[in-house]
C-alpha positions as CSV (number, residue, x, y, z in Angstrom):
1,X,18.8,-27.1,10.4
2,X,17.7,-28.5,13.5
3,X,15.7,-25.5,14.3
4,X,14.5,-24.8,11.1
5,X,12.6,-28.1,11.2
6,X,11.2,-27.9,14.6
7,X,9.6,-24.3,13.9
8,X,8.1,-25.9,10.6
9,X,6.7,-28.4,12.8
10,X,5.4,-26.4,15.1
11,X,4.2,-23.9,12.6
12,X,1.6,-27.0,11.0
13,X,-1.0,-27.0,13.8
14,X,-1.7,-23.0,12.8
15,X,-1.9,-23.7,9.6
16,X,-4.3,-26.5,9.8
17,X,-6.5,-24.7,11.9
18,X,-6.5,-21.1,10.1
19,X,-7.4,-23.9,6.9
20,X,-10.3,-25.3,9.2
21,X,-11.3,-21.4,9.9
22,X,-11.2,-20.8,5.9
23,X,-13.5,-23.8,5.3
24,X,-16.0,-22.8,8.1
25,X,-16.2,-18.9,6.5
26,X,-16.6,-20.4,2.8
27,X,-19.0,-23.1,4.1
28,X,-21.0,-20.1,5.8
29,X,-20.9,-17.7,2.5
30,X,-21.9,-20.6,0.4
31,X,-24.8,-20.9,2.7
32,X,-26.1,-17.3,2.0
33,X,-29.2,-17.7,-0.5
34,X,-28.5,-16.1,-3.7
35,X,-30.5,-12.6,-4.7
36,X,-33.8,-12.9,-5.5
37,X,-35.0,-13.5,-9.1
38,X,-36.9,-9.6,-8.5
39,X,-33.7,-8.2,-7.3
40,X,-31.4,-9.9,-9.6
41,X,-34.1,-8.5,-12.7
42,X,-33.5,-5.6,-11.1
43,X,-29.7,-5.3,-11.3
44,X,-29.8,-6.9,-15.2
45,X,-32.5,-3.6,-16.4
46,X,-30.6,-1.0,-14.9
47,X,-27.6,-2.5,-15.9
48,X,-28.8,-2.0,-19.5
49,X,-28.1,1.1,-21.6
50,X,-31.3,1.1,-22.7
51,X,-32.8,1.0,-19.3
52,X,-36.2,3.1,-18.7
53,X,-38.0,3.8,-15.6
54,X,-41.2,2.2,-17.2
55,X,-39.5,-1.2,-17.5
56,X,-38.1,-1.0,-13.7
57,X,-41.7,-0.7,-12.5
58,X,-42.7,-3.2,-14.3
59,X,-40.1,-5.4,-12.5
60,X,-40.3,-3.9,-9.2
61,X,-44.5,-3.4,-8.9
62,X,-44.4,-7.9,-9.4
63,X,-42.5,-7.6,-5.8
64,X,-45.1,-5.8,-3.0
65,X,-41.8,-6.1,-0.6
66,X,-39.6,-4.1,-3.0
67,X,-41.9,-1.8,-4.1
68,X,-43.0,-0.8,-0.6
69,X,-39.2,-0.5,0.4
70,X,-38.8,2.1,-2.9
71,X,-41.7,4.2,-1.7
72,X,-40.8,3.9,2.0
73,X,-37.5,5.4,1.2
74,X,-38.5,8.2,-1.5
75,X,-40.8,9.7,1.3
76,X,-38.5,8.9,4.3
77,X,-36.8,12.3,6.1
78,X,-33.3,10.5,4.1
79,X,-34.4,12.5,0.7
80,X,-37.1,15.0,2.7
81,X,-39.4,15.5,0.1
82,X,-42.4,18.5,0.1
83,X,-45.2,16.2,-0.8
84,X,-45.7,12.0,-0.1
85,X,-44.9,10.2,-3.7
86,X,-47.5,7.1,-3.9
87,X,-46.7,6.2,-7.5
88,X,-44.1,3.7,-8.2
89,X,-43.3,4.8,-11.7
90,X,-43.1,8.6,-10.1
91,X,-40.7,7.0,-6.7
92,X,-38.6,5.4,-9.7
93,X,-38.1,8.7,-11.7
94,X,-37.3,10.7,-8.5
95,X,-35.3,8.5,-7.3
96,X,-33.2,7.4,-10.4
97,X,-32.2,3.8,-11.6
98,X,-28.9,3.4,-9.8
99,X,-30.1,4.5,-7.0
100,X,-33.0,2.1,-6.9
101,X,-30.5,-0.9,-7.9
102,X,-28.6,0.1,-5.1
103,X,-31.6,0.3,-2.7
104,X,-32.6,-3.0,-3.9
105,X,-29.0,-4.7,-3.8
106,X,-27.9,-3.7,-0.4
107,X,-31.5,-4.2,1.4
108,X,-31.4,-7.9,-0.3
109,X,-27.6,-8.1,1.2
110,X,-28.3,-6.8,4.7
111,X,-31.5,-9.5,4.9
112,X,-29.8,-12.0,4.3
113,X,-26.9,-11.2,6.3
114,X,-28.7,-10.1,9.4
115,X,-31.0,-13.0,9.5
116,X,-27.9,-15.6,9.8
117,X,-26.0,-13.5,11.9
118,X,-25.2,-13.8,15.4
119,X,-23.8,-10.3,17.1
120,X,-21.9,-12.0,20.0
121,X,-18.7,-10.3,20.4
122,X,-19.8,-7.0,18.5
123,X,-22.4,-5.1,19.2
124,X,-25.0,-4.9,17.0
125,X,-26.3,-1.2,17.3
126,X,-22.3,-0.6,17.3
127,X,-21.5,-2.1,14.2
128,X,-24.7,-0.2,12.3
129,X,-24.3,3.3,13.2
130,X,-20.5,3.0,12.3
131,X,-21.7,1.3,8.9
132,X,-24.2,4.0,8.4
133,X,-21.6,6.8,9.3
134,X,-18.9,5.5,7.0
135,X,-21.7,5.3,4.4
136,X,-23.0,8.8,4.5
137,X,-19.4,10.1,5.1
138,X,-18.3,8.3,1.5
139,X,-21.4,9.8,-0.3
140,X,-20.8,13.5,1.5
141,X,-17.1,13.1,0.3
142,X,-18.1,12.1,-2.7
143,X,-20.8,14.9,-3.4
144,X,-17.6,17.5,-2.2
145,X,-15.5,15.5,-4.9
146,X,-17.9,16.6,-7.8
147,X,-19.1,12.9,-8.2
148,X,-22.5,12.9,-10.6
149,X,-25.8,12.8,-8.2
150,X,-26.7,9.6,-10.2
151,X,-23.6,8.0,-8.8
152,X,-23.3,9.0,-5.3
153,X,-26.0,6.4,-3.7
154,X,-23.2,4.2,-5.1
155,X,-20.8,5.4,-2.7
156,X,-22.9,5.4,0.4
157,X,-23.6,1.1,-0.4
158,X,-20.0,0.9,-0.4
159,X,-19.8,2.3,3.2
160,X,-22.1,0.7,4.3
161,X,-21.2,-2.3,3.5
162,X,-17.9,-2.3,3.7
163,X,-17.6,-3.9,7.0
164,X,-19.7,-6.9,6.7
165,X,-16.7,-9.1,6.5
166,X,-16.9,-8.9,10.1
167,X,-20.1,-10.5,10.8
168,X,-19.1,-14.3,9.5
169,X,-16.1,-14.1,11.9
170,X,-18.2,-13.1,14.8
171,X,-20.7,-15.4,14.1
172,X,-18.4,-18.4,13.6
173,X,-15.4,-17.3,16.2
174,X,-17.1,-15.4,19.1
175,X,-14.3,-16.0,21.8
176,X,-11.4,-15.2,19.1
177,X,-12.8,-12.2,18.2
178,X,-13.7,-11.1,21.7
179,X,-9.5,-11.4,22.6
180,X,-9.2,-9.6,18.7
181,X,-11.3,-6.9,20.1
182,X,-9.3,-6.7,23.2
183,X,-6.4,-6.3,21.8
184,X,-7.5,-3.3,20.2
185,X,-8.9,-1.9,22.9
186,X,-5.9,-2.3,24.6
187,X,-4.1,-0.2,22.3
188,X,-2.8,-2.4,19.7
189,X,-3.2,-1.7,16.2
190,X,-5.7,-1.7,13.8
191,X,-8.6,-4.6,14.0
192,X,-7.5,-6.3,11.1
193,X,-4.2,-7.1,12.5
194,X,-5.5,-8.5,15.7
195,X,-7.8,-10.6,13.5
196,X,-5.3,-12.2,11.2
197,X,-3.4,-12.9,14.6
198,X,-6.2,-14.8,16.5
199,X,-8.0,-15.9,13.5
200,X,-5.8,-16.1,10.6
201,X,-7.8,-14.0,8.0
202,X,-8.8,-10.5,8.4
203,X,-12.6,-9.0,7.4
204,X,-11.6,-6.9,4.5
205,X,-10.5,-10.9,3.3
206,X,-14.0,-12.5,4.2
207,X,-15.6,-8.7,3.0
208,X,-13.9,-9.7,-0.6
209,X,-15.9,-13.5,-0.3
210,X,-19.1,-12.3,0.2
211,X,-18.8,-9.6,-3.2
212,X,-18.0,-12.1,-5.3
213,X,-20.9,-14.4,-3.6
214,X,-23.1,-11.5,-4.6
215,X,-21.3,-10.7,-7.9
216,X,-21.1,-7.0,-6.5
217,X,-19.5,-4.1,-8.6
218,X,-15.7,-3.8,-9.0
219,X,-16.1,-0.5,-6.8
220,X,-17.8,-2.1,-4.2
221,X,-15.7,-5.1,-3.8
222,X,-12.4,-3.3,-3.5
223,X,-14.2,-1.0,-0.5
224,X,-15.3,-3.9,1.4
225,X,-11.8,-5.8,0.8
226,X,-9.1,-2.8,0.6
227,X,-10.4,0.2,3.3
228,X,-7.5,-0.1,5.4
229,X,-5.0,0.1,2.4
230,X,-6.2,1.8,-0.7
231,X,-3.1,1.8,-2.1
232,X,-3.6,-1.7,-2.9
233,X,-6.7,-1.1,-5.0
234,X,-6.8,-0.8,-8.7
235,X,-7.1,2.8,-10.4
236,X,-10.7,2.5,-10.9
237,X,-11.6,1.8,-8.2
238,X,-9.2,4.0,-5.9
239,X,-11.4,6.9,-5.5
240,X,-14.1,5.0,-4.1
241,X,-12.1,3.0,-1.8
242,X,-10.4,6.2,-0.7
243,X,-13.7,8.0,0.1
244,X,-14.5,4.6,1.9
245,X,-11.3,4.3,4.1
246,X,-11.4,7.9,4.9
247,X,-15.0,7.9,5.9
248,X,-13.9,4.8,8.0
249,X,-10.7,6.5,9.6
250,X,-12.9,9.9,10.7
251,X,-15.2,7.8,11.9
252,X,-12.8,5.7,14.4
253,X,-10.6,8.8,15.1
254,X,-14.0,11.1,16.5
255,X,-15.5,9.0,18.4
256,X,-18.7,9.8,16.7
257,X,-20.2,6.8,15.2
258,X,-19.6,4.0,17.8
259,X,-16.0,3.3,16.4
260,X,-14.9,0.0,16.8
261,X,-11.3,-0.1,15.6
262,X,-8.3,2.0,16.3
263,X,-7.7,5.3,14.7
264,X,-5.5,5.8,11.8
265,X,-2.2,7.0,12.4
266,X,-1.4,10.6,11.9
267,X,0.7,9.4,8.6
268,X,-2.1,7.6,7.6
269,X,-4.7,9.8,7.9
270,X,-2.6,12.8,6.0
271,X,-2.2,9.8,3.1
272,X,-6.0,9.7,3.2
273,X,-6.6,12.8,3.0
274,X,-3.9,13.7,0.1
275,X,-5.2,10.5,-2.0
276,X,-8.9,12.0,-1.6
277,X,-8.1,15.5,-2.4
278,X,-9.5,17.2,1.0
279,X,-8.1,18.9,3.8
280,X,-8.6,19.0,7.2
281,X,-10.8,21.9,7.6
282,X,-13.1,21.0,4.8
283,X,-13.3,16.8,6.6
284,X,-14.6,18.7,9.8
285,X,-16.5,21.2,8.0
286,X,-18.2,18.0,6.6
287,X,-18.5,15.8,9.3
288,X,-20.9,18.7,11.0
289,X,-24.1,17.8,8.8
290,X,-23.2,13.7,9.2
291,X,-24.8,13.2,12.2
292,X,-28.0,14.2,11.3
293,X,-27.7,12.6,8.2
294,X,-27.2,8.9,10.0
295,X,-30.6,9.8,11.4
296,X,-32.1,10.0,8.0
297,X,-30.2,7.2,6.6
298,X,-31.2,4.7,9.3
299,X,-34.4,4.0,7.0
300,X,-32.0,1.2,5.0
301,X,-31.6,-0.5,8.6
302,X,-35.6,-0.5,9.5
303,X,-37.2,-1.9,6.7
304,X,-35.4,-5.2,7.4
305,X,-36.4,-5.2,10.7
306,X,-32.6,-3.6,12.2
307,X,-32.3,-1.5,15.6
């Protein structure tokens, strides 16, 4: 009994301090502004059944900012179009409505994020090119999984952002995440793990905060809060969670995309792999036309002002 009560004791300081930690993250989300009144117009029209690529324009073309990142992107090498498209209404069309709602929503995201931020223990070209990887990976997988065209974009967002959870507790916790990161180095385990040790909540956690700050789709909240288990996530949503985590997993385990977490184990990655419906060959065969593809994609990074 004696020792029961003395590891409860001893056991209160952690907790109060991972409660302190809680606070600081929620005080920091709550901090984030909200979307913009274009953006969140933006998300409501294409949200709507009715939606026509008339009425987006007429939302967008009141916002110079958005409308110059819409035809920044449509004539960037990321879509490698014949002929320079000048007209909204045209950019709109080509590109398609989800596509431009996801443009809009995870441009306003990444602002706002990397404005706050503070890349102290990770490094910030790091972080992106994995983020970007993951993200076309999902959308290749995706386009190999028979997913609609209109839908892929959707996929690629949840890549990318599906490691943002990080940024709040490097911001906030710079020398606990430094020994989290060390500790993966060294060998042991996945990041996550590390980070609930040193810090008491893991990113895929804080990832889960800042969806629901930003109201973000079912889809897209279960990538950024269940990649390292999609098990976990709800039917719905298990496809693109999969495509998500085993984006993420290639990533770490080649080496190609500034991984910053341990590689799945060999059980793991064959789970990935099964849940997904792909085998090895085909992953590689993939993973060939990714790199190239990062290059292209890093368009979403430049136009807010990312290396």
């Amino acid at each position: 009994m004696a020792q029961n009560t003395s590891a409860g004791v001893k056991g209160k300081p952690e907790v109060r301090e991972n409660l302190t930690r809680l606070k600081k993250i929620e005080a920091y989300i709550s901090r984030m502004p909200s979307l913009s009144t274009t953006v969140t117009k933006v998300l409501e029209v294409c949200n709507s059944p009715t939606a026509s690529p008339n009425e987006l324009n007429r939302v967008i073309s009141l916002d110079p900012v958005l409308t110059g990142r819409v035809l920044t992107v449509i004539n960037s090498t990321y879509y490698g179009l014949p002929r320079r498209v000048t007209l909204l209404t045209r950019a709109i069309i080509m590109l398609g409505l989800n596509t431009v709602k996801n443009l809009a929503l995870s441009t306003a995201i990444l602002d706002s994020l990397y404005k706050r931020a503070s890349f102290k223990a990770l490094s910030i070209e790091a972080f992106w090119t994995h983020s970007l990887c993951v993200g076309v990976g999902a959308k290749s997988l995706a386009g190999i999984k028979g997913i609609p065209v209109a839908q892929r974009e959707e996929y690629f967002v949840a890549g990318l952002l599906h490691d943002l959870g990080k940024i709040p507790l490097n911001t906030l916790f710079q020398e606990d995440y430094v020994l989290a990161l060390q500790r993966v180095r060294e060998g042991a385990g996945p990041l996550y793990r590390a980070e609930n040790r040193y810090l008491g909540i893991d990113h895929g956690t804080v990832g889960r905060m800042i969806a629901e700050k930003w109201r973000l789709s079912s889809g897209m909240g279960a990538s950024m809060w269940q990649h390292h288990d999609p098990s976990e996530a709800r039917e719905e949503n298990r496809p693109m969670v999969a495509m998500v985590a085993l984006a993420n997993g290639y990533a770490n385990a080649s080496g190609m995309a500034c991984n910053m977490d341990s590689s799945p184990d060999e059980t793991a990655y064959e789970t990935l792999m099964e849940e997904v419906g792909v085998g090895r060959e085909t992953l590689e065969d993939l993973w060939e036309g990714v790199q190239g593809e990062i290059e292209n994609a890093k368009v979403f990074l430049k136009m807010s002002g990312r290396p």
